[in-house]
N, C-alpha and C positions, 0 to 999 in steps of 0.2 A: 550327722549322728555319730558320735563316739561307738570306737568298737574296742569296747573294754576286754576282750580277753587276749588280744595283738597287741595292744598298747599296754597291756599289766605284764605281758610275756617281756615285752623289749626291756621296759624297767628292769622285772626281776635280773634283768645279767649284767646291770651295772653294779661294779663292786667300787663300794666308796672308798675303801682305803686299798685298791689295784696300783699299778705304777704310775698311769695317767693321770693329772689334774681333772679333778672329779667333774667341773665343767667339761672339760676335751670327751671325757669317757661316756659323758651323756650325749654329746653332741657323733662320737663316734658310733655308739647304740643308737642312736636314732637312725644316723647316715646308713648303716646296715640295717635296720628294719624297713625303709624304702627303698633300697637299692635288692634285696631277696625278697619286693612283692608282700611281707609282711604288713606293712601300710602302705598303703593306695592315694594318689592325688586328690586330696578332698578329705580324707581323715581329719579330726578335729584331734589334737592332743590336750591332755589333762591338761588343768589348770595347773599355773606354775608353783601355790602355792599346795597344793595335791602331792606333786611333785618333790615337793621339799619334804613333806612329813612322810611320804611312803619311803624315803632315800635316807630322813634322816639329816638334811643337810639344810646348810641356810637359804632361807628364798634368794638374797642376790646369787649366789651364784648359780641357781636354776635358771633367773631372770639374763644370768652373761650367758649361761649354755644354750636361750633362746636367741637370745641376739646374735652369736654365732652361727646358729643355724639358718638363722636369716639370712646373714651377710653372707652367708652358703651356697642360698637359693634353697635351699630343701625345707620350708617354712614360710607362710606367710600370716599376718598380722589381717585380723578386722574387727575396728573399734565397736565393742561390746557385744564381741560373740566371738574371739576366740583366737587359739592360735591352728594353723592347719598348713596340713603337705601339701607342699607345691606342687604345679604338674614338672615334670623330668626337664632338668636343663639342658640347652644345649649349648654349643659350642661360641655363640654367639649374643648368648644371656647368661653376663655379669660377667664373661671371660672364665670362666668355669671350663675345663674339660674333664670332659665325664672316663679316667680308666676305669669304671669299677663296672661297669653295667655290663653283662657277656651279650653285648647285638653282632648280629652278620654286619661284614662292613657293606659300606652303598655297593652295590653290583658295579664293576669296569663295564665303561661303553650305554647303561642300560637305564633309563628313568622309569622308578618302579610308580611314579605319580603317572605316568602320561598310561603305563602296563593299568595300573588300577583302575583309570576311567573307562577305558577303552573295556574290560574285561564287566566293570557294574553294569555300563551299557547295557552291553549285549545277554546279560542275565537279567537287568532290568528288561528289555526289549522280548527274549523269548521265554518267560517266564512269567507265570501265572503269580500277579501281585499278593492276592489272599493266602497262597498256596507258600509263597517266600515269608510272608508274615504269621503267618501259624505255629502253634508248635510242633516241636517234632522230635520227642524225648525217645529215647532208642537208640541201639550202637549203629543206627547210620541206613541209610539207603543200599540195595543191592550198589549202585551205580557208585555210591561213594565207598562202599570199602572194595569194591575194584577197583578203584582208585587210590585207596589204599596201600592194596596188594601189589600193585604195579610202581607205588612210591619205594615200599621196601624190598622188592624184588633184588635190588642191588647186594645186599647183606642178609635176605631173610630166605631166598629163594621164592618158591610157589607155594603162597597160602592158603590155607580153606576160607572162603569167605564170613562163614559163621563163626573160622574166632577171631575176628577183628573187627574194633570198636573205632566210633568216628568220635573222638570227645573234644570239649573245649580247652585244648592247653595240658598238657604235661599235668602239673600240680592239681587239677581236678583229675586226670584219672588218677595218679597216687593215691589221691586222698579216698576215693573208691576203693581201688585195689586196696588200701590196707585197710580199710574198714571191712570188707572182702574175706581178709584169710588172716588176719590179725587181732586178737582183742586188748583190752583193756590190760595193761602189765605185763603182756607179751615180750618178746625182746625181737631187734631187728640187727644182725652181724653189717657193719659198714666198713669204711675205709676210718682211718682216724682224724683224715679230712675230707671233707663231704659236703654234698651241695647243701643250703640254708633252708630252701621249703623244704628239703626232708627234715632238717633239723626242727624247724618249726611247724612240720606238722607231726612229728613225734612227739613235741612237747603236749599239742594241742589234744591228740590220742591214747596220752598216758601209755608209751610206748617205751621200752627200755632201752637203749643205742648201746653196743657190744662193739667196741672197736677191736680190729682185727690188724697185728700189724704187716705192714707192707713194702715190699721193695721196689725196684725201678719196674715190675713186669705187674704191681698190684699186689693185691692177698698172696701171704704166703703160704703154702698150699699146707705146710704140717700143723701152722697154725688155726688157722679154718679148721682142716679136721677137727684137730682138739676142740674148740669154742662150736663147733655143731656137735660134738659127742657129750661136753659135759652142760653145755648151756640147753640145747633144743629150743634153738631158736625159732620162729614163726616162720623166720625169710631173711635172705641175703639180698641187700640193697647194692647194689655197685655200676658201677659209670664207667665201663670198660674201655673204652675209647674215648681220648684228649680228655682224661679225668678231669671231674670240678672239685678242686680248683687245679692241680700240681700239672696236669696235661702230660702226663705218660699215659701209653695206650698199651692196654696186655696184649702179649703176643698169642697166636695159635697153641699153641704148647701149654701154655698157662690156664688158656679159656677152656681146654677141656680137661686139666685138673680141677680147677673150678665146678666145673660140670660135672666130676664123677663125684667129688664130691660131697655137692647138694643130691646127685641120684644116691649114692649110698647112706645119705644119714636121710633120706624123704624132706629136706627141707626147702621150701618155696625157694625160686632165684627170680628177683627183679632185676632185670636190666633197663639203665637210665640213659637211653642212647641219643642224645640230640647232635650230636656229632658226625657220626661215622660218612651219611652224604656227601663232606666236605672232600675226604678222597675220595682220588681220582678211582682208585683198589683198594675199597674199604674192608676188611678181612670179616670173615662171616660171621654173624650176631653169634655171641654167645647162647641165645637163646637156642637158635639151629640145635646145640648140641648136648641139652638136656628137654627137648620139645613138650615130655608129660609133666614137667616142675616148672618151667619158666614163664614169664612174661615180658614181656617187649612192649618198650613205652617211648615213641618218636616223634618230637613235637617237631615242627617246623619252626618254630622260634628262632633257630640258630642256624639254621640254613637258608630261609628262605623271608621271612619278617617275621617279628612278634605279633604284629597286629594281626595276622588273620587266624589268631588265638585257637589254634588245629593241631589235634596229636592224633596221633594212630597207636592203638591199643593192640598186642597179640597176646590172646591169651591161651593156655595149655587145649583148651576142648571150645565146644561151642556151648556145655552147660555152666563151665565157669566164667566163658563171658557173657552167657543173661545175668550169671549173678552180681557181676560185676557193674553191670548197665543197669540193674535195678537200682543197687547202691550211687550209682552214677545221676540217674532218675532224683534219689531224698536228698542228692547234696546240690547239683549244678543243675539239674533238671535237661537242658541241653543246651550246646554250643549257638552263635549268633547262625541261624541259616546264611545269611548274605556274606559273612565271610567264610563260613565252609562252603557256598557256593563257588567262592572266587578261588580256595586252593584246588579243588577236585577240577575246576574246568583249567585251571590251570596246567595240575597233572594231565589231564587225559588231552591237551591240546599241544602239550610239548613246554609253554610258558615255562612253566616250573625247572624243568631243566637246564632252560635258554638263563633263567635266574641263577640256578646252580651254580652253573659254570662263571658267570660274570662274578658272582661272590668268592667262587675260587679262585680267579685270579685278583682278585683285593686283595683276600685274606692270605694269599702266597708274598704278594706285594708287601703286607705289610709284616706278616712274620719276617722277613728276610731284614727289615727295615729294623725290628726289632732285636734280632741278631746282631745287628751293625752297631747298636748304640749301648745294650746290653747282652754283651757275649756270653754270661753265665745264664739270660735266660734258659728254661727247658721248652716246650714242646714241640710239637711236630712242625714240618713244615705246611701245612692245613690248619693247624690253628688258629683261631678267632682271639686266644689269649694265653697269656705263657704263666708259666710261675718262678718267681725270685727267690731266692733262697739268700735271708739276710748274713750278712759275715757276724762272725763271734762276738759280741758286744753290743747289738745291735736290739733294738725292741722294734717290735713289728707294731705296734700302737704309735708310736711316737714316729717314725716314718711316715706313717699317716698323717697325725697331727701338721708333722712341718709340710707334705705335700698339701694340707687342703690350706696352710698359711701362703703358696703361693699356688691356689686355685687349681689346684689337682686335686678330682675325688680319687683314691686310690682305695682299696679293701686289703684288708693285712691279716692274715690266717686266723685270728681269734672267730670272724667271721663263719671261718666254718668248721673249726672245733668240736670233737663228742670228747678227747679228756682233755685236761689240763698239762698233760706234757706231749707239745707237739709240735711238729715241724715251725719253724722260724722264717718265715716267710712276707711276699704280696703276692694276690693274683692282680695280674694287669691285663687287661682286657685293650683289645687292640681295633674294633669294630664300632667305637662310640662318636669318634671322633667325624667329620664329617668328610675330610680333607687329610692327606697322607703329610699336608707338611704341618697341620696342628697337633699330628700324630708326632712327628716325630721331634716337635719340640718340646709337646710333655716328656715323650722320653728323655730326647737330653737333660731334662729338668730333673727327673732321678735318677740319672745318670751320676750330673752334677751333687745332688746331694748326698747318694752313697758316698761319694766320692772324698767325702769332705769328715767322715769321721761323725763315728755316732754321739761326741753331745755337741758337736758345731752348728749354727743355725745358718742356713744355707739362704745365701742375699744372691738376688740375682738383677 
């Protein structure tokens, strides 16, 4: 079934006369509407002659922008019904490697297939069948948000267990949370690049984006003021640690400017933390230190797998997370039990950590790896993905373009854009890859083509 208001969103941000070949710029719009969860494996896209008159342009070249997607992977064909998103490629289907996708790299030392059977087992084994397959709408079990509490213990200290919620995935509590404390023409203060589901789902919210601008430590603190004093904004959105996409992390000093503030003008602080478990000494949630304004939102997606589609929610009291969980209730209803069963026995059996740490020495392995081949990369050394910062002359579409002409999906900042003047960039994501040494030849692969000058076409 077509889900027209994700698939009319992607459309609307291709601009036919932008610098890219209106084909590239449809095939690039696409490639970031599946890669930020926008559309999902199995989506059917409009027809291509749909396509032509809502754009404006000739049906062949909507027909060369599906073929391209095709010869992609991110597309497939079935005669007389349609054209539709593929399931995710890997490393090893069509030679394709995937930089854009932000996954934890495979764990050192650790097979998370041989961890996964062994842990359904034993929850299949002492667990009540009916009891696994029921539903169970609600922020979570005593059992699982002590499980919770003890995941973010690291950065959040000792929580109440009544404000924290068990939900499915990151992008489903947002979408709660700002259905929550946010309405309709509302405005939300962000970074001026920023992660995509919040992009697309402030579109989808009729929600205004107030970009704020920022330096190497994040929001600058005189600016904020100003944009909460004359905007009054709903809430501040911000990804404080290994930012998505740029991967600066604000320091101590910064995060309780921040926090004074959102306390002095009363306005909401979201914090988007899927990161900070990655260190070793992750510095303490911004949340800690505005505790009556904030929320805290940490998916395991990026630490530990996306598949077991599990975030922990903190919210300021315990009546704003029912309210929260009710809205959570009319949109997702609730997470799969059988994989919030496998993160919580995970946490509470040590699993989870034994994963931890195996993905930090990947993701150490491979930042460093990354260092090596592109030295002006930025982030940490804990990062799962750096950001580029293109040289003067350079278009961040068109790097794209020639990276996916020799089988590199790469994401290049228009991706996560709220204005039209902004950072010059890729995010490269360094955890998709399967293998450190396919890692490091797509690197040298844009290594190679920065290298060469931005209108040369890079033969390899």
């Amino acid at each position: 079934m077509t889900r027209d208001l994700p698939i009319a969103g992607w459309l609307r941000r291709i601009e036919p006369h932008g610098g890219l070949p209106i084909y590239l710029a449809l095939v690039q719009a696409l490639e970031t509407a599946i890669r930020g969860g926008e559309l999902q494996p199995g989506d059917q896209l409009p027809p291509q002659r749909a396509v032509a008159a809502q754009l404006g342009i000739d049906f062949t070249t909507v027909t060369r922008a599906y073929g391209a997607a095709r010869a992609k992977g991110l597309v497939e064909g079935a005669v007389g019904r349609g054209t539709f998103v593929r399931r995710r490629v890997g490393d090893d289907d069509a030679g394709v490697v995937d930089l854009s996708m932000n996954l934890p790299p495979p764990p050192t030392g650790l097979s998370l297939a041989a961890l996964l059977k062994e842990t359904t087992a034993a929850i299949l084994d002492r667990t009540d069948f009916a009891t696994l397959m029921a539903y169970h709408a609600g922020p979570g079990t005593p059992g699982q948000r002590a499980a919770g509490a003890a995941w973010l213990a690291p950065v959040m200290g000792e929580i109440a267990l009544d404000r924290i919620m068990v939900c499915p995935g990151a992008q489903a509590a947002l979408t709660a949370l700002l259905l929550t404390i946010a309405g309709r023409g509302q405005s939300l203060v962000v970074e001026p690049l920023t992660y995509p589901g919040l992009l697309a789902l402030a579109e989808t919210l009729d929600l205004r984006l107030l970009a704020c601008p920022v330096d190497d430590q994040g929001f600058v603190p005189e600016a904020l003021d100003r944009l909460c004093g004359e905007q009054r904004p709903a809430a501040i959105y911000v990804v404080p640690t290994t930012q998505n996409p740029v991967a600066t992390t604000m320091g101590l000093a910064r995060r309780r400017e921040v926090a004074a503030i959102a306390s002095a003008h009363r306005v909401w602080l979201i914090e988007d933390d899927p990161y900070s478990r990655l260190f070793d000494a992750p510095l303490p949630a911004l949340t800690t230190l505005a505790p009556d304004l904030a929320f805290h939102v940490a998916t395991l997606s990026k630490t530990l797998s996306p598949g077991l589609r599990t975030a922990f929610v903190v919210a300021p009291s315990s009546g704003m997370a029912e309210r929260i969980t009710s809205r959570l209730r009319a949109t997702a209803l609730m997470g799969s039990p059988l994989t919030t069963a496998v993160a919580v026995r995970w946490i509470r059996d040590g699993a989870a950590e034994r994963v931890l740490s195996a993905v930090r020495l990947e993701a150490r392995a491979r930042r460093a790896l990354a260092g090596e081949i592109l030295p002006t990369a930025r982030g940490a050394a804990e990062s799962i993905h750096v950001w580029l910062d293109l040289p003067p002359g350079w278009h961040a579409g068109r790097v794209h373009a020639q990276g996916a002409a020799q089988s590199l999906s790469l994401v290049a900042a228009e991706a996560f854009a709220t204005t039209p003047d902004h950072a010059n960039g890729l995010r490269i994501s360094l955890g998709g890859p399967a293998k450190q040494s396919v890692l490091r030849e797509a690197l040298s692969h844009v290594a190679a083509l920065l290298a060469r000058g931005p209108g040369q076409r890079l033969v390899v």
